[in-house]
C-alpha positions as CSV (number, residue, x, y, z in Angstrom):
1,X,0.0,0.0,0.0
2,X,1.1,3.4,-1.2
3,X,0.7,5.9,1.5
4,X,-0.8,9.0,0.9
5,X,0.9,12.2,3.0
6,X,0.1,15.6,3.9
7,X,-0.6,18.5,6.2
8,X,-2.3,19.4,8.8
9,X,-1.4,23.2,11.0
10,X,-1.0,21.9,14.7
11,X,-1.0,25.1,17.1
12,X,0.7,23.3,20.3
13,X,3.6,25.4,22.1
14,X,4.7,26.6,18.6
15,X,1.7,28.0,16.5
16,X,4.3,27.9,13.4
17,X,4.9,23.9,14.0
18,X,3.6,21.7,10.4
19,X,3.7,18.3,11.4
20,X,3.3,15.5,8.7
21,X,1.1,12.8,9.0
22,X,-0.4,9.2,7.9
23,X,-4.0,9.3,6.6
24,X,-4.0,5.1,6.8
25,X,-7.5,5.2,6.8
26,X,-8.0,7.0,2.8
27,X,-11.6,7.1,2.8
28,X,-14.1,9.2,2.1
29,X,-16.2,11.2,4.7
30,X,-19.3,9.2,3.7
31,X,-17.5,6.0,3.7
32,X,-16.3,6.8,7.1
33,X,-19.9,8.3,8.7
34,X,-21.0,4.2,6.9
35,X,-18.9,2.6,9.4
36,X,-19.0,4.4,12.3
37,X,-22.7,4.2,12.3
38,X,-22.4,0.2,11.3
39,X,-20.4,0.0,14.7
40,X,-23.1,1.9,16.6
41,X,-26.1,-0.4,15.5
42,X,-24.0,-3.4,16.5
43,X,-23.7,-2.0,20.1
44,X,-26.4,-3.2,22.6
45,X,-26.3,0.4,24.4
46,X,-24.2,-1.1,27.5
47,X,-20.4,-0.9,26.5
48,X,-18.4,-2.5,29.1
49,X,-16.5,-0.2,30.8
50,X,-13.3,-2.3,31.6
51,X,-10.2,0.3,30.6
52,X,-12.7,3.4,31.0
53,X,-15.0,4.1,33.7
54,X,-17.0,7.0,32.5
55,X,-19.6,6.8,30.3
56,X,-18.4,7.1,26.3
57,X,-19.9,9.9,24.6
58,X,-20.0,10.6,20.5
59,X,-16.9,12.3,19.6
60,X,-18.1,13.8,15.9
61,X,-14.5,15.3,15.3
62,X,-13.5,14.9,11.4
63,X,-10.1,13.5,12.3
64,X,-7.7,13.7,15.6
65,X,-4.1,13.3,15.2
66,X,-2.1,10.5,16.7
67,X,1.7,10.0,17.1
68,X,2.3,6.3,18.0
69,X,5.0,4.7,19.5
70,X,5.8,1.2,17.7
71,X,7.1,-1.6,19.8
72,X,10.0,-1.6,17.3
73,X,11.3,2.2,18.2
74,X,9.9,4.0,15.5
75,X,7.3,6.9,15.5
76,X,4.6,7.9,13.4
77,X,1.9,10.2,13.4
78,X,-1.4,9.4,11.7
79,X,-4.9,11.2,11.3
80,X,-7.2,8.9,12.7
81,X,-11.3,9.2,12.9
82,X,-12.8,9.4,16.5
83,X,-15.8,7.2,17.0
84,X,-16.2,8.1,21.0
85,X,-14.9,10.0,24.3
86,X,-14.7,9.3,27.7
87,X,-13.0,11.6,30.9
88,X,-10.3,7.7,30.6
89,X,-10.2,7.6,26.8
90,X,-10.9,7.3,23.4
91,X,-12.0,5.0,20.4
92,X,-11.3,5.7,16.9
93,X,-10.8,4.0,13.8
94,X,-7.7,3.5,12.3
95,X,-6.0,1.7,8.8
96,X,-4.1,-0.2,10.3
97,X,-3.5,-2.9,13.4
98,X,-2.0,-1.6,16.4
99,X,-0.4,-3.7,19.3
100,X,-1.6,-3.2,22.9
101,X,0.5,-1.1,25.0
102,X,1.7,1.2,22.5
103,X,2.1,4.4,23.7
104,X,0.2,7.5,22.0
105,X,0.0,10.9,21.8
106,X,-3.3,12.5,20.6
107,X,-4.0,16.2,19.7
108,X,-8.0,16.6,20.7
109,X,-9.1,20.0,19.6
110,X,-11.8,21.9,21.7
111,X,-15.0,23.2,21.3
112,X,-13.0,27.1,21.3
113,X,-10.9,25.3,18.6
114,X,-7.7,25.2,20.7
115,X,-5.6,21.7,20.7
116,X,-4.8,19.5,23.7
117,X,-2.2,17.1,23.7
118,X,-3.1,13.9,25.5
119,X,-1.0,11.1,26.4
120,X,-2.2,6.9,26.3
121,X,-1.6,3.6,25.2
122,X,-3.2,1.4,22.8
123,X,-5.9,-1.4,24.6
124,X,-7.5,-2.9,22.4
125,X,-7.4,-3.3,19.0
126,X,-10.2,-4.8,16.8
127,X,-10.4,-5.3,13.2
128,X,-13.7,-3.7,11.6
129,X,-13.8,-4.2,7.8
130,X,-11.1,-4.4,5.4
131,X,-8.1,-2.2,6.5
132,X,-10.2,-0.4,9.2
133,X,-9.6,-1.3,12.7
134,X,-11.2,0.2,15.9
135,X,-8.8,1.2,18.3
136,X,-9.3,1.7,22.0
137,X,-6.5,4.1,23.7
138,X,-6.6,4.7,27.4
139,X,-5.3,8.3,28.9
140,X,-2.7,8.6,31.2
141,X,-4.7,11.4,33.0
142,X,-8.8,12.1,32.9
143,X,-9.8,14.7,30.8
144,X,-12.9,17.1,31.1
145,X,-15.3,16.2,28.5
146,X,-17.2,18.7,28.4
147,X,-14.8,21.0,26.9
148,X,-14.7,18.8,23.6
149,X,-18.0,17.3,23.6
150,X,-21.2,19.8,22.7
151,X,-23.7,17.8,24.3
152,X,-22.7,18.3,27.8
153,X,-22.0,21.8,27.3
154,X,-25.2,23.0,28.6
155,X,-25.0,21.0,31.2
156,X,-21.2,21.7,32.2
157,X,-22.1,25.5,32.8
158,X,-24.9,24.8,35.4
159,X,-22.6,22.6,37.4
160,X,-19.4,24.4,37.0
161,X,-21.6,27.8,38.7
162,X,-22.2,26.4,42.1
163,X,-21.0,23.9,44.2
164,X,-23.1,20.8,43.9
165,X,-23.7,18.6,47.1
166,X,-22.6,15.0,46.3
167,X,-24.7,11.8,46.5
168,X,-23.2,8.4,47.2
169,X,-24.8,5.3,45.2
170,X,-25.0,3.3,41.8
171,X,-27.9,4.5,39.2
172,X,-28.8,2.5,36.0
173,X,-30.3,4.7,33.3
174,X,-32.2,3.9,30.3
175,X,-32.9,5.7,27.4
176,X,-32.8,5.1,23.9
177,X,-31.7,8.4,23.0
178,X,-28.0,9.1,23.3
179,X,-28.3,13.0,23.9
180,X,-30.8,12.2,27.2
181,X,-28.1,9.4,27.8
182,X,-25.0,11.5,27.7
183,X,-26.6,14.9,29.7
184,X,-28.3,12.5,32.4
185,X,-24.7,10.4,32.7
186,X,-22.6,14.0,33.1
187,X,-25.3,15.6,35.9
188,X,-25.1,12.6,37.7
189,X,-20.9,12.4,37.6
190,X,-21.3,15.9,38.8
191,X,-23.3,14.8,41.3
192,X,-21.0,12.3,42.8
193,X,-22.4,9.4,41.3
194,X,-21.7,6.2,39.4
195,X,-24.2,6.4,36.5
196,X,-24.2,3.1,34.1
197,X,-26.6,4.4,31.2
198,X,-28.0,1.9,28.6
199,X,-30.3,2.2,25.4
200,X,-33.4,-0.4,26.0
201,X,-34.8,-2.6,28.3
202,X,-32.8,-5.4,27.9
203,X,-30.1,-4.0,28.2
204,X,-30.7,-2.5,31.2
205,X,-32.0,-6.2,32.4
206,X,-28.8,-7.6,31.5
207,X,-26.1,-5.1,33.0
208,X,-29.0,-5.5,36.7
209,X,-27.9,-9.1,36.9
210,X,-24.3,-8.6,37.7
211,X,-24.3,-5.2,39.0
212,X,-26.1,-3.4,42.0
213,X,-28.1,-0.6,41.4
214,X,-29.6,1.4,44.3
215,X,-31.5,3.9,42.1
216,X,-32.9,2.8,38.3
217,X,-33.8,5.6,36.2
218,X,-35.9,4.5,33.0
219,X,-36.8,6.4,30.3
220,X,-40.8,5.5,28.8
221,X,-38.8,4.6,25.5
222,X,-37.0,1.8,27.2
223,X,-39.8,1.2,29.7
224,X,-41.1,-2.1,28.2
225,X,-39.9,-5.8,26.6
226,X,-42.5,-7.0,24.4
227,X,-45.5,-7.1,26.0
228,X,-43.9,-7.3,30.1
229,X,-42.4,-4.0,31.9
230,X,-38.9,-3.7,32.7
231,X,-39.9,-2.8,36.2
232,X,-42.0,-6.3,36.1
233,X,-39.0,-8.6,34.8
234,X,-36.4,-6.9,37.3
235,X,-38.9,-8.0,40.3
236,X,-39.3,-11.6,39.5
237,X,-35.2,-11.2,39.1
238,X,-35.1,-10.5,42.5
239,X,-34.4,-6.5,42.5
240,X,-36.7,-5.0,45.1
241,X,-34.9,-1.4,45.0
242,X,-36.4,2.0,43.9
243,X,-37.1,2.9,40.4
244,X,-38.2,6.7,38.6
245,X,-40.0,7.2,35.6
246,X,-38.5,9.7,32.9
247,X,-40.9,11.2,30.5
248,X,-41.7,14.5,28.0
249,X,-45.3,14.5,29.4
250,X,-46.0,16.0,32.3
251,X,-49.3,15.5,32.0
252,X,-50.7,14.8,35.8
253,X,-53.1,12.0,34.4
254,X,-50.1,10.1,33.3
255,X,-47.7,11.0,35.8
256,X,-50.2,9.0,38.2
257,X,-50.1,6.6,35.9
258,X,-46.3,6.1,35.7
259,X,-46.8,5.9,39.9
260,X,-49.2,3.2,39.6
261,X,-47.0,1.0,37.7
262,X,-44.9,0.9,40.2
263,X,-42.2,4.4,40.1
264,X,-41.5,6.0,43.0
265,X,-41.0,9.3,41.4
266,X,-41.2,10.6,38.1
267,X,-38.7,12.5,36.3
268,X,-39.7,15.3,33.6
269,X,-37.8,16.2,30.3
270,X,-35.9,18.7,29.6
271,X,-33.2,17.8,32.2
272,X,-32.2,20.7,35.1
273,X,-29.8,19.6,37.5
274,X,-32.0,20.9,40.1
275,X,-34.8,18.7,39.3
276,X,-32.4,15.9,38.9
277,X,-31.0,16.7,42.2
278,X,-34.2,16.7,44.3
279,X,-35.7,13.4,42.6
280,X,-32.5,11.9,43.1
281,X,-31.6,12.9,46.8
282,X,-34.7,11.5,47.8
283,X,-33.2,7.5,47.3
284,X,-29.7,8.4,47.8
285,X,-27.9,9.2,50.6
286,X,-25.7,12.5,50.6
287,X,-21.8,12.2,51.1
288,X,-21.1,14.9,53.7
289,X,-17.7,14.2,53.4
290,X,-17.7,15.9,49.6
291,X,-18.9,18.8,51.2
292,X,-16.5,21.8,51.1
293,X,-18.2,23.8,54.6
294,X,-17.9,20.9,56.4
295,X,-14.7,20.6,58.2
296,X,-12.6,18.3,59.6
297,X,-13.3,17.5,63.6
298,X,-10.5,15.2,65.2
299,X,-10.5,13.1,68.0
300,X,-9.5,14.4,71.4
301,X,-7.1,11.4,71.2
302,X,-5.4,11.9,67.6
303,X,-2.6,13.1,68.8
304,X,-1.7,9.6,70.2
305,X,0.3,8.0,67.5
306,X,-0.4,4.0,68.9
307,X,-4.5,5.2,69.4
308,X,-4.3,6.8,65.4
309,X,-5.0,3.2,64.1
310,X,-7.7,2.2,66.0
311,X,-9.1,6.0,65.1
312,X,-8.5,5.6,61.8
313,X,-10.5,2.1,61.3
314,X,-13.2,3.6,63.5
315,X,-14.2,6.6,61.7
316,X,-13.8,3.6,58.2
317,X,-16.7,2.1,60.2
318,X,-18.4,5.2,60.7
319,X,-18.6,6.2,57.5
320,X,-20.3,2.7,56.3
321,X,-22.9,3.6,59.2
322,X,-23.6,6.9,58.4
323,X,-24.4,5.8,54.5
324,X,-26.7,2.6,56.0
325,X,-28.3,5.5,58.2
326,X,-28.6,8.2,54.8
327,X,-30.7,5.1,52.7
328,X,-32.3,3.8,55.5
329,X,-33.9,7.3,56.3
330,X,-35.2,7.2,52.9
331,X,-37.1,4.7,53.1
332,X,-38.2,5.4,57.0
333,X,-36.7,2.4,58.6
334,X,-36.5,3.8,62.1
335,X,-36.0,1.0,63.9
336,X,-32.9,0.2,62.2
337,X,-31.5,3.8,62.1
338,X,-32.0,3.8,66.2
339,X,-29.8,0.7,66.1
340,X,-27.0,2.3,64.8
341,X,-27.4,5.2,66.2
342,X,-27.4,3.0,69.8
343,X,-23.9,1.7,68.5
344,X,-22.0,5.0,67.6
345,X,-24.0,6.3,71.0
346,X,-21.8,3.4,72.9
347,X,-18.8,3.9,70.9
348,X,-18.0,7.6,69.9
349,X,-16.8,8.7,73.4
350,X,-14.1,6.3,73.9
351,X,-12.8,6.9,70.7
352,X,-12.2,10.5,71.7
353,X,-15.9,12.1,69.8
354,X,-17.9,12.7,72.9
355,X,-20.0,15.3,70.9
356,X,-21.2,12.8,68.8
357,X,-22.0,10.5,71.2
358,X,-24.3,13.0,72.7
359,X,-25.4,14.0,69.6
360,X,-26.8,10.4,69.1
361,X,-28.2,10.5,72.4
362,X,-30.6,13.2,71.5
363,X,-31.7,12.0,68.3
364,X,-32.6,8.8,69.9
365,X,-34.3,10.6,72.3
366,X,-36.5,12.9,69.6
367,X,-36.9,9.2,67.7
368,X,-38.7,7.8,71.0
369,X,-41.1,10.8,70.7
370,X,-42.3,10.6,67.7
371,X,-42.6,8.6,64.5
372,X,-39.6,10.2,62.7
373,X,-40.8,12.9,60.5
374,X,-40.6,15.2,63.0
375,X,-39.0,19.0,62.9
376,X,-37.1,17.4,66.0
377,X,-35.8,14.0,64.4
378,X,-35.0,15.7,61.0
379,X,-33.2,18.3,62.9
380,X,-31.0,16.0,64.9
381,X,-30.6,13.1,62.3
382,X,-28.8,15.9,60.5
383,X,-26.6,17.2,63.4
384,X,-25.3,13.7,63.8
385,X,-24.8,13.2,60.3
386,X,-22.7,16.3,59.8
387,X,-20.7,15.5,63.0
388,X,-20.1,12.1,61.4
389,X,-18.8,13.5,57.9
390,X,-17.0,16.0,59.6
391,X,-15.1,13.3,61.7
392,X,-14.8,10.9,58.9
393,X,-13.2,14.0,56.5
394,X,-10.3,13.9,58.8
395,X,-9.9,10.4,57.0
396,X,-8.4,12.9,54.0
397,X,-6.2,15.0,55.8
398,X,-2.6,14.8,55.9
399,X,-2.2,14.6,59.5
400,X,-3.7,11.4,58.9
401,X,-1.2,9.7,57.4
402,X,1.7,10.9,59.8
């Protein structure tokens, strides 16, 4: 194969740099649009996340450049077409195999058409049609998406403006369109969340049976398979968590509706992060320790280098107590809440947190008088909570690891 050469202006730390490059791929735009959307109808909607975490979003970039690495010394650079991008990484098509582990340098160019050199490695390879191949490239360092990807945009700007209290908790969503997918995927991130978002029904059946989910979020679109309800088939799986309707309509007739088959809330379109926040904070529990006003309270006895240990492995155990006490409130299991509240009563003082042992005392005392929606159990449920996250954030501070 004769290869075909020419250039392309890269504005790095020289704007006057030319750099030449491969195009292995030779191909016409309408050729390449052919297979990239060949490769999306193949995909189920889940794509297993095993060398990136974050959710992949459509990367519609006309070409990215990529300077490999070979295993043999030598370098070259080739202009490659992005199929998607993650925060860990990015998939593109290229004319060519590539071994794993070769080391890569891409130049991503912004929405404000400035470039961004990115370093990787090649981990997976996979031959597509001819000489196309999909290659998968992890980053050495996260990027932020949103300032290449115009879909999260919007969304980017509302979170960026305000500090966001973070959530704790796995949520499944299900949509079968990829712009809901990809907005609902970044306000949760921003959020705190782990967001695992899927295009139908079965898909979101499949990726339930190996994964826990305390929150699903389902679309009407992906709401049925066949003639049975997703919500249906993930009960006789043996899921008995919470699940919210998402819909256009917010018509009150069939918002009832969407209750009656069995949602616990329902979710309106367009997305706001506010709205998303409130449905969502009402199943998950909040991660105080995120929280940037809450600061660090040590124990009276941290200053005792053999008791640091035992401190340390304590507030671990705390932590895991105050996010059984966060769901359980949700769901108004009282009784259980007063029984770990009994247990970080007993144990808080000798650990050097007597405040938070008498903060347990009095919200077990406004639990015994009354049924737990009171102004008085709210109000102490969150004193001890915020005690608790502030005690647990000295976890993160530097003292702690002296």
């Amino acid at each position: 194969m004769t290869a075909q050469f020419a250039k392309w202006e890269v504005a790095v730390s020289s704007p006057d740099h030319d750099q030449n490059y491969v195009d292995s791929l030779r191909m016409s735009e309408k050729d390449q649009q052919g297979i990239l959307e060949s490769l999306n109808g193949r995909a189920t909607g889940y794509q297993s996340n095993e060398n990136r975490g974050e959710d992949r979003l459509t990367y519609s970039a006309r070409g990215v450049l990529v300077q490999m690495r070979h295993p043999g010394g030598s370098v070259a650079t080739y202009m490659v077409r992005p199929r998607n991008l993650s925060r860990g990484g990015i998939a593109f098509l290229h004319g060519s195999f590539c071994y794993t582990g070769t080391a890569c340098t891409l130049t991503l160019r912004t929405l404000e058409n400035e470039t961004s050199r990115v370093r990787g490695k090649v981990v997976r390879c996979t031959h597509v049609d001819g000489n196309v191949h999909e290659v998968a490239v992890q980053f050495e360092e996260s990027i932020e998406v949103y300032q290449f990807v115009q879909q999260v945009r919007v969304g980017a700007a509302a979170c960026e403006s305000r500090e966001l209290p973070k959530l704790r908790g796995n949520v499944l969503f299900a949509d079968k369109c990829i712009d809901d997918r990809e907005l609902f995927t970044f306000l949760g991130q921003s959020l705190g969340l782990t967001v695992e978002s899927v295009e139908d029904a079965d898909s979101a059946l499949q990726v339930s049976q190996f994964k826990k989910f305390e929150l699903i979020v389902v679309d009407q679109s992906a709401a049925s398979i066949g003639e049975e309800t997703l919500l249906g088939k993930l009960k006789e799986s043996g899921w008995s968590g919470q699940a919210v309707a998402v819909t256009t309509d917010d018509n009150d007739d069939e918002i009832q509706k969407m209750r009656n088959d069995g949602f616990a809330e329902v979710l309106t379109k367009p997305f706001d992060m506010d709205d998303v926040l409130q449905v969502l904070g009402r199943f998950l529990a909040r991660d105080r320790t995120m929280d940037s006003n809450i600061k660090p309270v040590y124990s009276e006895q941290w200053d005792n280098r053999k008791m640091r240990p035992l401190i340390l492995n304590y507030l671990d155990r705390l932590q895991g107590k105050l996010d059984q006490m966060q769901s359980l409130l949700v769901h108004q299991e009282l009784e259980a809440i007063t029984g770990l509240v009994r247990e970080i009563k007993g144990a808080s003082g000798g650990y050097g947190y007597p405040q938070i042992s008498a903060a347990a005392d009095e919200l077990l005392n406004a639990a015994s008088g009354g049924d737990g929606s009171t102004d008085s159990f709210s109000k102490q449920f969150e004193k001890l909570a915020e005690l608790c996250a502030a005690a647990c954030r000295a976890r993160h501070e530097p003292s702690a690891q002296a």
